[in-house]
N, C-alpha and C positions, 0 to 999 in steps of 0.2 A: 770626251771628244764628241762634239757635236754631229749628229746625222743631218744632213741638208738632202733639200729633194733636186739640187741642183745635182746630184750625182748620178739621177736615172736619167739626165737629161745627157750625161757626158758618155753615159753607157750607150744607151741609144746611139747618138752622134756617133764614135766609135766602131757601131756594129753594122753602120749603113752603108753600104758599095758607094765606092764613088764619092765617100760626103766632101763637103767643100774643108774652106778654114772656118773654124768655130771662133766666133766673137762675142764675147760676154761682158756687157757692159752693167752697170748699175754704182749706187752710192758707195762715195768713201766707206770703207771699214764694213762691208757689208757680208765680208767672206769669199770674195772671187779667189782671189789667188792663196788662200790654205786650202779651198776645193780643190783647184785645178790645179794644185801641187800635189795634195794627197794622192789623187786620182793618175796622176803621171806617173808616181811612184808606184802605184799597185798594178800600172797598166799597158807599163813599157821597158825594156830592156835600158832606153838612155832617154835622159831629161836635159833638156837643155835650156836655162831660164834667164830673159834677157829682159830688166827689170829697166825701162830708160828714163824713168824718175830718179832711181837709186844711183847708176850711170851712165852720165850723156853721152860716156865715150860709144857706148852700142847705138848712138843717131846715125853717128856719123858712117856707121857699116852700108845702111840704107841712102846714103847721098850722091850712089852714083848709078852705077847698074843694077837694077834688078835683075836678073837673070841667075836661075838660085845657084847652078855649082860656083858662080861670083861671090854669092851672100853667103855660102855654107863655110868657102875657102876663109873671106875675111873673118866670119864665126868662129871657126876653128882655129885662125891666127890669134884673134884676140881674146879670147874665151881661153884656150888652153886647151891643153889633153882630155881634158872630163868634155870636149865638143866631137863627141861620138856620134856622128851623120849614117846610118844604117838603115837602107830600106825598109820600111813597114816596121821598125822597128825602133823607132827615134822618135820625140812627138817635141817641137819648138814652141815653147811657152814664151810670149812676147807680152813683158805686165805691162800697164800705163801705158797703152800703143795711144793714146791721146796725144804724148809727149813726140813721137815720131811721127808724122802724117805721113810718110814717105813708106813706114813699115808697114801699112795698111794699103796703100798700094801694091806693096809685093805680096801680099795675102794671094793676089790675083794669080800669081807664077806660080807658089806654091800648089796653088788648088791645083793646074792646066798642068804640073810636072806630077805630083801625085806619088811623089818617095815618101815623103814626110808628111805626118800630121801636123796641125799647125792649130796654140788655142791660143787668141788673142784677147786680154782683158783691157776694160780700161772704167773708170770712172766718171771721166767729164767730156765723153765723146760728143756730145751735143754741146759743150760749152767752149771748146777748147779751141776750137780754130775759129772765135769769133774774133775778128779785124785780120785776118791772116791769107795770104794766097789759098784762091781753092784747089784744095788736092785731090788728085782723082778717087774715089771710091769702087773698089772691087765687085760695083753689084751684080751678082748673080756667081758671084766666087764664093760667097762668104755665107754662113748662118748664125742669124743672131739671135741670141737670148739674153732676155732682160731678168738680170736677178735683185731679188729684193732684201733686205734684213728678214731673220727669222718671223716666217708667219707662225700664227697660233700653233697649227698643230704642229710645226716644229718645235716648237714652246715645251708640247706637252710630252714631245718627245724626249727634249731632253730634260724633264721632270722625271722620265723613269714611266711615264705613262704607254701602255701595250697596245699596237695596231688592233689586237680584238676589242679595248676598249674603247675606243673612237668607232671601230665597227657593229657595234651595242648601239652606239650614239646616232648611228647612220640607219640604224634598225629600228629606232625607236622615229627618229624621223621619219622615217619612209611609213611605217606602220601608224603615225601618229600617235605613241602613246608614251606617258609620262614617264621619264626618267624615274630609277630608282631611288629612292631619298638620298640613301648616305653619297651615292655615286653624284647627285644634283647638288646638295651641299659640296662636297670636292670641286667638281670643276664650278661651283659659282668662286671658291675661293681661288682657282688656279686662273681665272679672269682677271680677276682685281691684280693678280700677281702683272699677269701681262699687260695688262693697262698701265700698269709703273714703269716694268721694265723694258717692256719692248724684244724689240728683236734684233738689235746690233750683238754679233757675236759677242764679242769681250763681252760684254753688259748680262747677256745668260749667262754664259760660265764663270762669271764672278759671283753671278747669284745663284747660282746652284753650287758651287763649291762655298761659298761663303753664309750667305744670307742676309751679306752687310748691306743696309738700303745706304749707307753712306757714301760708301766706296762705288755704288751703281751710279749713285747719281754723281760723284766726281767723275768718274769712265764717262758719262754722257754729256755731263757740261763740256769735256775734253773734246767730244766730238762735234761739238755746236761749236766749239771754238772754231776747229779745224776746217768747218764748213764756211765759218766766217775768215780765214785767210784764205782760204781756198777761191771765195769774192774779190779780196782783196788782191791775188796773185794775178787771177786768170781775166776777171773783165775788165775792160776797156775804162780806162782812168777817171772818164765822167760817170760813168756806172757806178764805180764803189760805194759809193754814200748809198745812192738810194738801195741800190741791193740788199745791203745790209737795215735800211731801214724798210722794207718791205717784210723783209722775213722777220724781223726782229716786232712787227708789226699783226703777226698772226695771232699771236692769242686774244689779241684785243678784237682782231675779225671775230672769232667765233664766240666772241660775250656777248654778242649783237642777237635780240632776237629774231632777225631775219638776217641770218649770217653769210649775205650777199659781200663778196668781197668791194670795200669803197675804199678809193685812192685816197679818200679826204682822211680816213684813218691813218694813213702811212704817215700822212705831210699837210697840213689847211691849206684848201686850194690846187690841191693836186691834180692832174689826168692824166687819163688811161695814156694820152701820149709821151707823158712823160714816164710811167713806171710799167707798163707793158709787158718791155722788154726786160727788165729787173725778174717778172715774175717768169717768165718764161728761162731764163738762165737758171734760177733755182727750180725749175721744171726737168730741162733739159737735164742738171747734175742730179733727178736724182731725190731732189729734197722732198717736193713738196709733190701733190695732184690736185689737178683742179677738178672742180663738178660742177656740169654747165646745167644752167634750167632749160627745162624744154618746153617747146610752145605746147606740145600737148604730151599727155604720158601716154603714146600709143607707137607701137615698131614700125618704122624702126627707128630706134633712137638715137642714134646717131645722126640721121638725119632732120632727125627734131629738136636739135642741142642749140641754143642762143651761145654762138660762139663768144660775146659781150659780157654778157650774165651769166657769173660762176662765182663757186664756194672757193676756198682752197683750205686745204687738208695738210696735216704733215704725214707722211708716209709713213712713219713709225711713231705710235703713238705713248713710247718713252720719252721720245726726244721731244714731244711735246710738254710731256710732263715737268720735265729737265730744266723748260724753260720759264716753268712758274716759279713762285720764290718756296723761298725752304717751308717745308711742313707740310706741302703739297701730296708728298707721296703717304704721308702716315691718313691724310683723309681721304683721301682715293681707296685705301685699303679699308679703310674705318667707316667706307659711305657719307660723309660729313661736309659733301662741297657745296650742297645749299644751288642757286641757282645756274654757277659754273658746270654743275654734275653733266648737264647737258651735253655744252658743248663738248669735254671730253670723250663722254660716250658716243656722240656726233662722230668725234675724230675716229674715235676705237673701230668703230663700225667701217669709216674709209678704209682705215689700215688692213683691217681685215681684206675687203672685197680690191683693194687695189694688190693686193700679195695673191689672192686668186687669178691675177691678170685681167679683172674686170674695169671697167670703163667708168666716169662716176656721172649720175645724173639723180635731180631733184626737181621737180614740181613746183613751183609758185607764183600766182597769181597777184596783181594788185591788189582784188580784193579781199586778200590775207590767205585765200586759200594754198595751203602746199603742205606738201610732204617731203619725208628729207629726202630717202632714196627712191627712183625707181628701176628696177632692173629688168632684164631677160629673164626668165625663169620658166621650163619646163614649154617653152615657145612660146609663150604670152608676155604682157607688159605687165609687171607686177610691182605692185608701192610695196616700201620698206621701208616700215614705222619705227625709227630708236628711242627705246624709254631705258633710263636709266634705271628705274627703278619700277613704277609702274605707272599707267596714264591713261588718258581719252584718247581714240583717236579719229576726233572729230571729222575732222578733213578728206582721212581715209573712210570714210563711212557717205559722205557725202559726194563722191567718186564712183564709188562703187554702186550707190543707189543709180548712177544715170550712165549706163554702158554703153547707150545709144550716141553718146558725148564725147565718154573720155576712151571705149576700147579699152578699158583694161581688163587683164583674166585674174585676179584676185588681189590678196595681202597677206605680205607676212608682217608679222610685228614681233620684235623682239627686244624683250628687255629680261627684269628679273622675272619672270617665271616658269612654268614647267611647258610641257608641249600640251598644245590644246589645240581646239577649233571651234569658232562659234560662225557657222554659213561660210562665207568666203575665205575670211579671215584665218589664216593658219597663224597660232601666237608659238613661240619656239623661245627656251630660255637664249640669251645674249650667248654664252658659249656655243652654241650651235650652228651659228652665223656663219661658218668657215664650208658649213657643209654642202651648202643651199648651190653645186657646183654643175646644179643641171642647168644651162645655158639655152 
């Protein structure tokens, strides 16, 4: 059974006075609702679970009055006897609230009535009411958390790997000094694992109960499917095509040595005005992140982001895997991808910092200079160099010589090696990426 850190998020919520409705949004298949079920089961006397993907009959509860002993009564009518409504002691699980707009609305009652907890999931919250009447939003009733597929240290948790030993890892960081051998050899191999497999539930636990790389990569092709009818269902009819060719269009973005997203990739002749919106629906649901270049690498950076000029990433970087052709995963494990090696350790690297809740931004200049990432770190603007394996990092050294310029407080660089530092430059091996979580 998988540990998720979405659990101390539901403990907390839980244990606060007063707290609203909990809304947990994020991608298909990503582990919302076996959390927020386990969690219901260990956390309340009665569970009540209104799934309105699985059935449409629970829309129709939300289609008239909100006023909840209204909504509990119809609950209870159609639900059956197991719809046990008990003060402080009842928590209303409403999955795929995407599919009802209406039951997101009554979030609002729920909170302001305060008998029942209330945890709302959904998927395609961002995608789902496009072309559709606007439906009120409960803000300032609701809290939202954004959950992602398993990050690394989830990864390594469910490897069988111990909180002290990621705590070694956090020690040796902080101290600067080089990992143990045999312990460096392990997680460089427990990397390469995650870089195949990702972090879509089913896709771990088939690889930790199994070890079949076959059977991973049919679970994940299964969910690229599903992502792609899920385009297919939910956008607007002139959508379809390109959506599906935008995303289908990613890995060829990041073959590119300046892995600027271009429309002309997708389709000859393409523009932003016509695929735009494509990227942002596989935004919204979830799929992918973009990373915008900045005009300069100095804080704050958000507000130095070229909202025009961006990467885009997939957010878990099995399914990126998933989407190259067979044989793909035996050389990713094998080291053997030649000039591609890049851009998937490129993607690793997003996945990583976008599962910490980090924001993504990169540096490039016309006159070739840039770097991939740069981030917040320790309150300064800090570049973050990805080598797969090992490299120059011209660009970052050329940055750094002129502070009077660019404002930035150092570099990390991570690729395959140990922890080190040579002046500015802190190098940290690629598994240690997850750590770097001082903001």
């Amino acid at each position: 059974m998988l540990k998720r850190k979405i659990e101390s998020v539901l403990e907390k919520w839980k244990e606060t006075p007063g707290h609203m409705a909990l809304v947990i949004k994020g991608c298909r298949q990503c582990g919302k609702t076996f959390s927020v079920r386990r969690f219901a089961k260990q956390k309340y006397a009665h569970e009540i679970y209104l799934n309105f993907y699985e059935n449409r009959n629970y829309i129709s509860i939300f289609s008239g009055s909100l006023e909840v002993d209204h909504l509990t009564m119809l609950i209870s009518a159609l639900y059956g006897p197991d719809a046990i409504f008990e003060a402080g002691r009842t928590v209303l699980i409403l999955d795929e609230i995407q599919e009802c707009p209406e039951a997101r609305t009554a979030l609002k009652f729920f909170a302001m009535d305060g008998r029942y907890d209330v945890i709302a999931t959904g998927s395609l919250l961002g995608v789902r009411g496009y072309g559709r009447k606007p439906v009120s939003i409960p803000v300032g009733y609701e809290q939202i958390e954004e959950m992602y597929p398993l990050d690394f240290e989830e990864f390594l948790w469910a490897q069988g790997i111990e909180d002290t030993v990621v705590r070694y890892l956090e020690k040796c960081l902080k101290d600067e000094t080089p990992v143990a051998d045999a312990l460096h050899e392990k997680f460089r191999s427990l990397l390469l694992q995650y870089a195949v497999v990702g972090g879509m539930p089913a896709v771990v636990q088939t690889f930790v109960d199994t070890r079949q790389m076959n059977t991973v990569l049919h679970l994940q092709r299964g969910i690229l499917s599903g992502y792609e009818e899920d385009m297919v269902k939910y956008a607007e009819d002139r959508d379809k095509p390109i959506i599906r060719e935008c995303f289908r269009s990613i890995p060829r973005q990041l073959s590119k040595e300046n892995k600027k997203f271009q429309y002309s990739l997708v389709k000859k002749g393409s523009t932003a005005a016509k695929f735009a919106g494509s990227l942002q629906w596989m935004e919204d649901a979830g799929i992918i992140r973009r990373c915008y270049n900045l005009l300069t690498p100095e804080l704050p950076l958000d507000g130095n982001a070229l909202q025009d000029i961006f990467k885009v990433y997939m957010v878990d970087n099995g399914l990126l895997i998933a989407m190259l052709e067979d044989g793909t995963q035996f050389d990713v494990l094998q080291g053997k991808l030649f000039g591609y090696k890049g851009a998937i350790f490129e993607n690793l690297a997003a996945d990583m910092l976008t599962k910490m809740g980090r924001k993504l931004y990169y540096y490039h200049k016309d006159s070739g200079l840039e770097v991939d990432f740069v981030i917040r770190h320790n309150r300064e603007s800090t570049l973050l160099e990805v080598k797969a394996t090992t490299g120059n990092t011209k660009n970052t050294k050329t940055i750094l010589n002129h502070p009077e310029k660019y404002h930035v407080g150092g570099a990390v660089k991570v690729g395959d090696y140990n922890v080190g530092r040579a002046g500015n430059t802190l190098t940290i091996p690629f598994y240690m990426l997850f750590l770097l979580t001082a903001f």
